[in-house]
DRENTI-805173 format. One record per residue: residue number from 0; z, y, x of N, C-alpha, C in turn; residue in three letters; chain. Coordinates in Angstrom, 2 decimals. Atoms other than C-alpha are relative to their C-alpha. Layout:
N
[NUM [Z Y X] [Z Y X] [Z Y X] 'ALA' 'A']
...
END
This chain:
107
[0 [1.10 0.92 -0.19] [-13.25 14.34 -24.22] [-0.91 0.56 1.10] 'UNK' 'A']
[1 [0.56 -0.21 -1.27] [-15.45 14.23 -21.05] [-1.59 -0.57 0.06] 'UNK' 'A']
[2 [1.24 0.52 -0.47] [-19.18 13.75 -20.48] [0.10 -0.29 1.23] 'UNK' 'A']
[3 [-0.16 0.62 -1.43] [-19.50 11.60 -16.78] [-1.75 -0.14 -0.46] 'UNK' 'A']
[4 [1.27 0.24 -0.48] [-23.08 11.90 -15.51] [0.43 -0.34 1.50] 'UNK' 'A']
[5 [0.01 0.62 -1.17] [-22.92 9.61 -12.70] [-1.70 -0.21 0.41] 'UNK' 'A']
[6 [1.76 0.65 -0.78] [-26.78 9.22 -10.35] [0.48 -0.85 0.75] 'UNK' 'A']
[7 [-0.58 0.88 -0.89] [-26.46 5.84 -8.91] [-1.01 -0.41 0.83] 'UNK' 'A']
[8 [1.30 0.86 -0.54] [-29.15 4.58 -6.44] [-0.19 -1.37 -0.43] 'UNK' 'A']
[9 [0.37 0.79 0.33] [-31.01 1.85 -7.67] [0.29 -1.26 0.12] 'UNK' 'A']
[10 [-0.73 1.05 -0.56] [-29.77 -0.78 -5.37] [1.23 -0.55 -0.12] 'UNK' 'A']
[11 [-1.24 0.64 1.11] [-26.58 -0.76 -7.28] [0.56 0.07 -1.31] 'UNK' 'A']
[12 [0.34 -0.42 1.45] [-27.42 0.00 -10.79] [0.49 -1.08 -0.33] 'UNK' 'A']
[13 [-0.42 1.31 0.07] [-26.85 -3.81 -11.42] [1.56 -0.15 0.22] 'UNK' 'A']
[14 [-1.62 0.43 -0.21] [-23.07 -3.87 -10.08] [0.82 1.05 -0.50] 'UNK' 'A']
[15 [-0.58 -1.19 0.62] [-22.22 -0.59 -11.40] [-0.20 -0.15 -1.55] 'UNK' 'A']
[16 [0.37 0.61 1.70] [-23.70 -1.77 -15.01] [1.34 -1.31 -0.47] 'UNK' 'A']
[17 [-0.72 1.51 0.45] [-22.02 -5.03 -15.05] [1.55 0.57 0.21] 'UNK' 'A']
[18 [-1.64 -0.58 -0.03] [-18.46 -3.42 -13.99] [0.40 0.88 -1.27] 'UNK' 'A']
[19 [0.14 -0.80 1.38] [-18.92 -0.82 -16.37] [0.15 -0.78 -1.85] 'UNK' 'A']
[20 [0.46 0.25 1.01] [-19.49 -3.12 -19.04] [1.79 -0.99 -0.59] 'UNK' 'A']
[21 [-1.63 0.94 -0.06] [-16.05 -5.73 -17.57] [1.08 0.96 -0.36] 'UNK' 'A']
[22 [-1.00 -0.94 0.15] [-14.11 -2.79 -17.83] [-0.09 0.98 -1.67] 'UNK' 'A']
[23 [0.35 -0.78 0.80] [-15.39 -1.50 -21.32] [-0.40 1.55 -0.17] 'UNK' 'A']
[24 [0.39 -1.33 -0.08] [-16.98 1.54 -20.52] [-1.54 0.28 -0.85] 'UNK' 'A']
[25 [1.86 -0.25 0.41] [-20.37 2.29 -22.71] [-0.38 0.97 0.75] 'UNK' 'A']
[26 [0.96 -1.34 -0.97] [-22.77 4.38 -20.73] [-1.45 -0.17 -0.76] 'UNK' 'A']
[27 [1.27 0.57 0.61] [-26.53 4.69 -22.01] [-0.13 0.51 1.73] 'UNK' 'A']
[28 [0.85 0.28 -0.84] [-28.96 4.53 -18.85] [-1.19 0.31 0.18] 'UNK' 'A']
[29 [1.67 -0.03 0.34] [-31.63 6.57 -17.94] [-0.40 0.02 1.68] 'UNK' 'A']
[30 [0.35 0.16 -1.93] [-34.18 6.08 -14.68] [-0.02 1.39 0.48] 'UNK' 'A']
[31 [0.24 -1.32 -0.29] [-34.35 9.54 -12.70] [-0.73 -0.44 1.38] 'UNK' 'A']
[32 [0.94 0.30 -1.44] [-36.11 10.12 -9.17] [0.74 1.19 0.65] 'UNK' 'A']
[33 [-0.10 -0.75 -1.16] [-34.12 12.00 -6.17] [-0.63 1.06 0.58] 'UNK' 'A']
[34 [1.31 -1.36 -0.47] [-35.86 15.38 -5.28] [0.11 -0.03 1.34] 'UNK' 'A']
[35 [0.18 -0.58 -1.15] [-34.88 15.03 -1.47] [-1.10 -1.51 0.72] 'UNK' 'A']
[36 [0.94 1.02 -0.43] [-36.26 11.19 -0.83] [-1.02 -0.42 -1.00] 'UNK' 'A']
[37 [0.93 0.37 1.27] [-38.20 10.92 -4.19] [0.28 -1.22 -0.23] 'UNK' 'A']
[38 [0.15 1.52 0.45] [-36.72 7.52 -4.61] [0.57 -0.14 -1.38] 'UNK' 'A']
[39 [-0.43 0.24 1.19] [-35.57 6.04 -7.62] [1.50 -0.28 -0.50] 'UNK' 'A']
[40 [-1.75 -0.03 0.41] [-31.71 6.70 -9.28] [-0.42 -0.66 -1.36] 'UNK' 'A']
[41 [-0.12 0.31 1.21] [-30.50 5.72 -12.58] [1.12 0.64 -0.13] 'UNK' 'A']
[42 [-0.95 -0.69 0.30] [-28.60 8.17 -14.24] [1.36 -0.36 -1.12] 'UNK' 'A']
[43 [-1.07 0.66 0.91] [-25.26 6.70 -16.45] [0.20 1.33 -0.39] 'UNK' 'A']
[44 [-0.48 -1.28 0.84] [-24.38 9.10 -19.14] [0.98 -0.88 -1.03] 'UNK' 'A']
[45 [-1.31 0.59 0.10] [-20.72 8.21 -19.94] [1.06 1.00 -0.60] 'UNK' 'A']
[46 [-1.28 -0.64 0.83] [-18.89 9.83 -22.92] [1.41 -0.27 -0.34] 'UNK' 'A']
[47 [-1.01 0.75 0.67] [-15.15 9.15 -22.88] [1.55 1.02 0.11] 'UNK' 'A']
[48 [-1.52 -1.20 0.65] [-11.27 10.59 -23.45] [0.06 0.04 1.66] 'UNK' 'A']
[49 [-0.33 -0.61 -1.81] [-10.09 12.37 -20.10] [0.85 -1.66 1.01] 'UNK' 'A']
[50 [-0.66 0.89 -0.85] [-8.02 9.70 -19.24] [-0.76 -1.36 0.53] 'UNK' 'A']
[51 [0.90 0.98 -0.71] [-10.82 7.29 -18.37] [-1.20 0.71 0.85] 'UNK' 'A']
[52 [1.09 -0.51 -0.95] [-12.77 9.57 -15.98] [0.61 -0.71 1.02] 'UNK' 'A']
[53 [-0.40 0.73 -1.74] [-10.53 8.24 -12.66] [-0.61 -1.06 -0.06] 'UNK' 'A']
[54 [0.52 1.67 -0.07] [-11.88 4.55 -14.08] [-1.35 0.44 0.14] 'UNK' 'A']
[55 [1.45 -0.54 -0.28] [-15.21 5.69 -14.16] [-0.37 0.63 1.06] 'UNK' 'A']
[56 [0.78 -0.28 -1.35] [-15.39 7.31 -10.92] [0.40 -0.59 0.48] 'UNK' 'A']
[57 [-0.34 1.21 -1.38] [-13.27 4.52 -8.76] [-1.07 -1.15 -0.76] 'UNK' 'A']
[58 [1.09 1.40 -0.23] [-15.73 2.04 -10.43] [-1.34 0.24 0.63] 'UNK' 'A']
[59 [0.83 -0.79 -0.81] [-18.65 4.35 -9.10] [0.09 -0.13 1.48] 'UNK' 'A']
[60 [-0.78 -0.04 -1.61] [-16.53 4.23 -6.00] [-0.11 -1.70 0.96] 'UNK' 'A']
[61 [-0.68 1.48 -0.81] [-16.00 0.65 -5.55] [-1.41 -0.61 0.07] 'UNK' 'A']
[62 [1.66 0.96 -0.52] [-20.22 -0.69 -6.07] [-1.11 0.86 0.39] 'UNK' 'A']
[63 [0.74 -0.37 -0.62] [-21.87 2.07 -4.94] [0.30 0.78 1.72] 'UNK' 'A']
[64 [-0.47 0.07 -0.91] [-22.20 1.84 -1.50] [-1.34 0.90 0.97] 'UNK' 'A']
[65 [1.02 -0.81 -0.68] [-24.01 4.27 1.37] [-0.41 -0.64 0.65] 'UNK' 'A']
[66 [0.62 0.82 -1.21] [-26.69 3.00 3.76] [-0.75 1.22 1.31] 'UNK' 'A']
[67 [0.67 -0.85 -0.83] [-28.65 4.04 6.26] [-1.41 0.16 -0.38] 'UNK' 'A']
[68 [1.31 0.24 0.05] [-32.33 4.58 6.13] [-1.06 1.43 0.72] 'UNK' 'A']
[69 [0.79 -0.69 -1.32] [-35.12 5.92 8.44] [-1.09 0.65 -1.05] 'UNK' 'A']
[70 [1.30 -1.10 0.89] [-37.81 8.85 6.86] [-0.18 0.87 0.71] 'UNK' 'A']
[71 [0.87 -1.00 -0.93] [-40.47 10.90 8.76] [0.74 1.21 -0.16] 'UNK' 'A']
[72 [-0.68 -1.40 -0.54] [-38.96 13.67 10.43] [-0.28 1.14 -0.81] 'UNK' 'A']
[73 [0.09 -1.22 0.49] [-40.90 15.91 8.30] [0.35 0.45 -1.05] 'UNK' 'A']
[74 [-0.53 -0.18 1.29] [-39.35 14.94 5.26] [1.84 0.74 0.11] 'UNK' 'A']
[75 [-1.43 -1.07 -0.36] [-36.01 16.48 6.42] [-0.12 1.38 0.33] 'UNK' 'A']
[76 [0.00 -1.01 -0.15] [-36.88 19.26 7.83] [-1.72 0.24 0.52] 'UNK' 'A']
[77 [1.42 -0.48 -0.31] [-40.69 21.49 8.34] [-0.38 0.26 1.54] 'UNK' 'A']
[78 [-0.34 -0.06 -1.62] [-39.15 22.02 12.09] [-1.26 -0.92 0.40] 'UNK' 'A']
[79 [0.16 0.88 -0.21] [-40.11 18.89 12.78] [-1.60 -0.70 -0.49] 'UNK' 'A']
[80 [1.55 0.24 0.47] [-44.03 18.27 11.57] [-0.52 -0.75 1.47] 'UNK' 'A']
[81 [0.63 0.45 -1.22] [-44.64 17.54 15.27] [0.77 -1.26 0.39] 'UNK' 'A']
[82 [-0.82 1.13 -1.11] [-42.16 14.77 16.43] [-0.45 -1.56 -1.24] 'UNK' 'A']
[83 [0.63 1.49 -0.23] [-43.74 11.12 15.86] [1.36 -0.64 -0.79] 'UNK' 'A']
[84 [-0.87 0.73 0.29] [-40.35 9.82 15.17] [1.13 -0.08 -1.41] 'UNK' 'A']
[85 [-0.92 -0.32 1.63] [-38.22 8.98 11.68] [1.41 0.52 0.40] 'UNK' 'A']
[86 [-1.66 -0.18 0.25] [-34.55 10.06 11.31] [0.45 -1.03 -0.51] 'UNK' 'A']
[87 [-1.07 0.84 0.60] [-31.97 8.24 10.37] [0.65 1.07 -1.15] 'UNK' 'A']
[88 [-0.87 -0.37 1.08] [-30.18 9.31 6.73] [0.61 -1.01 -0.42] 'UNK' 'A']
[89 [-1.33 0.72 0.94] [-27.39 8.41 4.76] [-0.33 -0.11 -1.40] 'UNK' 'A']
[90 [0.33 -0.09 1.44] [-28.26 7.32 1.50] [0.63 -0.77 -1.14] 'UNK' 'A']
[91 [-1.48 0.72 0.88] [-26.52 5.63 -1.60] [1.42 0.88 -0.26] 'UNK' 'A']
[92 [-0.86 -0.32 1.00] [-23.52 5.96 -3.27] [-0.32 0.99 -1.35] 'UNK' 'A']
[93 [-0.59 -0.60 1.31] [-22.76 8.13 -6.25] [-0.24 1.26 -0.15] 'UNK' 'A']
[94 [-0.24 -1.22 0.34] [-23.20 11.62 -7.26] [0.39 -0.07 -1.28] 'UNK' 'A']
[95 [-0.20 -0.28 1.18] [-21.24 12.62 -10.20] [0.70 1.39 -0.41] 'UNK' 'A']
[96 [-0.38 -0.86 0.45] [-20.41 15.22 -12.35] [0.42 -0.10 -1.80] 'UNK' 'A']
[97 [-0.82 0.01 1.29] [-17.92 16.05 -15.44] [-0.12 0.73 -0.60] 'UNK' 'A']
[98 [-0.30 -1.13 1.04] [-18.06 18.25 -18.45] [0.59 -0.25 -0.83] 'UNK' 'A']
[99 [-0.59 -0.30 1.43] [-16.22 19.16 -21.45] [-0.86 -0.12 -1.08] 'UNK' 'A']
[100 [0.69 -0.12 1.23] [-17.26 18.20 -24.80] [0.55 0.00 -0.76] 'UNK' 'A']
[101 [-0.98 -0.60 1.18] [-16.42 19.90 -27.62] [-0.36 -1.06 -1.38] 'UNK' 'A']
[102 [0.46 0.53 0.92] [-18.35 17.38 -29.99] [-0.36 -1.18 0.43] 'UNK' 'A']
[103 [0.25 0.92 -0.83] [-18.91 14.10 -29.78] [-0.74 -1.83 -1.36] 'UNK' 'A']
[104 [0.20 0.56 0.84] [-20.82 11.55 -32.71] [-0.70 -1.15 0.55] 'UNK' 'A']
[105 [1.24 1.11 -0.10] [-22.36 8.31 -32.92] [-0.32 -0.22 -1.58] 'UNK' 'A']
[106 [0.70 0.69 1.29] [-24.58 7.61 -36.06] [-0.69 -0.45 -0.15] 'UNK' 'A']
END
């Protein structure tokens, strides 16, 4: 058995929920906040037998999608305090991670 902590950006919490749900996957759902843009994730916490982690990360795969988005130079790097102009980042999709669980109840 496998704990799946998937962070999904916000903007596809909605298509990643609803797939999740077509495909019978329970997840509970909590909000989190990004430490590098401070924006807002939602973390899926997704207990299931090994053999449904690949479904759970290609559905991860398939609605969360990367974008672009522009943030003051100084939020990337302290270099940069002086230059006027935003960056461009990559933001979206998926971070996830798997563990082992030795125990596993609902009551």
């Amino acid at each position: 058995m496998k704990l799946v902590y998937a962070i999904v950006n916000n903007d596809d919490v909605y298509a990643v929920s609803k797939a999740f749900t077509k495909r019978g996957i329970r997840a509970t759902k909590l909000a989190s906040t990004g430490g590098f843009l401070m924006a807002g994730n939602t973390t899926f916490l997704i207990c299931c037998e090994d053999a449904m982690v690949d479904t759970v990360i290609d559905t991860c795969r398939e609605h969360c999608k990367k974008r672009k988005q522009y943030v003051p130079s100084s939020t990337v790097t302290e270099s940069d305090l002086g230059n006027p102009y935003p960056v461009e980042v990559k933001i979206g999709g998926a971070t996830i991670f798997v563990t082992d669980i030795n125990r596993f109840e609902q009551v």
